[in-house]
N, C-alpha and C positions, 0 to 999 in steps of 0.2 A: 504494500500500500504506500506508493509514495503519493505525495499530497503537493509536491512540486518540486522545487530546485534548492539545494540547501544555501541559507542566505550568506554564510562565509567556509568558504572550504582554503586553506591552506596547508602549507609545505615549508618544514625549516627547513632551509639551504644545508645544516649537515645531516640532516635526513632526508633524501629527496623521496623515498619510497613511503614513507608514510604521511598520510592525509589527516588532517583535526576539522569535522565538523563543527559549526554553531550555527544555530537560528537561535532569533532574535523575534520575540511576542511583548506584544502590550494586554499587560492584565486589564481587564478580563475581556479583550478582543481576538478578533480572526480565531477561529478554533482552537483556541489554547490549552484547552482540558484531553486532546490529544497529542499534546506538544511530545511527549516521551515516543509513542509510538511512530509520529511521524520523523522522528531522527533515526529511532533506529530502524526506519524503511533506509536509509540512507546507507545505511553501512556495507561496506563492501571488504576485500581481503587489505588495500591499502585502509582500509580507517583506524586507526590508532588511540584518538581520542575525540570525545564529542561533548559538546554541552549546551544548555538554551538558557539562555539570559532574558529576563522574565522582567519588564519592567513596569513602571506603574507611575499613573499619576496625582494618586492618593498614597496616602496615610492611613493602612487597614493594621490594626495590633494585630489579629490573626491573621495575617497573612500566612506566615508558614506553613499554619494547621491549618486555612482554605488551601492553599496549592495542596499540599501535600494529598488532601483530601477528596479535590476534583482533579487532580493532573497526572498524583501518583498510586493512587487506591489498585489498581487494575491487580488484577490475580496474574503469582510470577514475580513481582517485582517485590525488589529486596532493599530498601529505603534508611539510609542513614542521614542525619543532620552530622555539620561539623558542628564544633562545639563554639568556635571562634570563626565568624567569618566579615567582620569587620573590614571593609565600608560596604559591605553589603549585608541588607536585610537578613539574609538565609542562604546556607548552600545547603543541595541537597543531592546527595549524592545515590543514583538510580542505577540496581544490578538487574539485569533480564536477559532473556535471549529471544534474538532475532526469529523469523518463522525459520531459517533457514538450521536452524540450529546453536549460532555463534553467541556463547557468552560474551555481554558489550556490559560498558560503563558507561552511564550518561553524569554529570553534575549537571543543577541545575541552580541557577545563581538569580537570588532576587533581587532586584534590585530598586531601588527606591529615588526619587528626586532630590538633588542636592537641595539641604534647608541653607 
């Protein structure tokens, strides 16, 4: 199921073989409560690392325990918070596997409007 074109795909120059996913969503716009699934439609043998930066233009206290709860609930997935993730809201770090088989990592970073 991919859902379109992943919004930044890059390559470090002394890794050329490996590729780092991100999309980029505005809470609570564009289909965002599938954001996990549509990255890991993305993955392929080069994908290395991937993550979705979750941004917003409110002030929600629960934000972490709403994402977590509409974004990352899906049966499969293996869900830690860091403990420290300063200047950002929340990271959240998302373990599943592809249809295809592949154990992947997502992070998933909220992030909030500079005050």
């Amino acid at each position: 199921m991919t859902n379109g074109k992943t919004d930044v795909k890059g390559r470090h120059g002394t890794l050329p073989r490996e590729v780092a996913v991100v999309e980029v969503k505005i809470w609570p716009r564009n289909d965002y409560d599938a954001v996990h699934d549509q990255v890991a439609s993305y993955w392929s043998a080069e994908v290395a690392a991937a993550a979705v930066v979750m941004l917003s233009d409110a002030k929600i206290d629960a934000w972490p325990d709403d994402y977590r709860a509409k974004c990352l609930s899906a049966s499969g997935l293996m869900v830690e918070a860091r403990p420290e993730a300063r200047p950002l809201r929340a990271v959240l770090t998302a373990r599943s596997t592809t249809a295809e088989g592949t154990a992947i990592c997502v992070d998933h970073l909220l992030r909030l409007p500079r005050e």
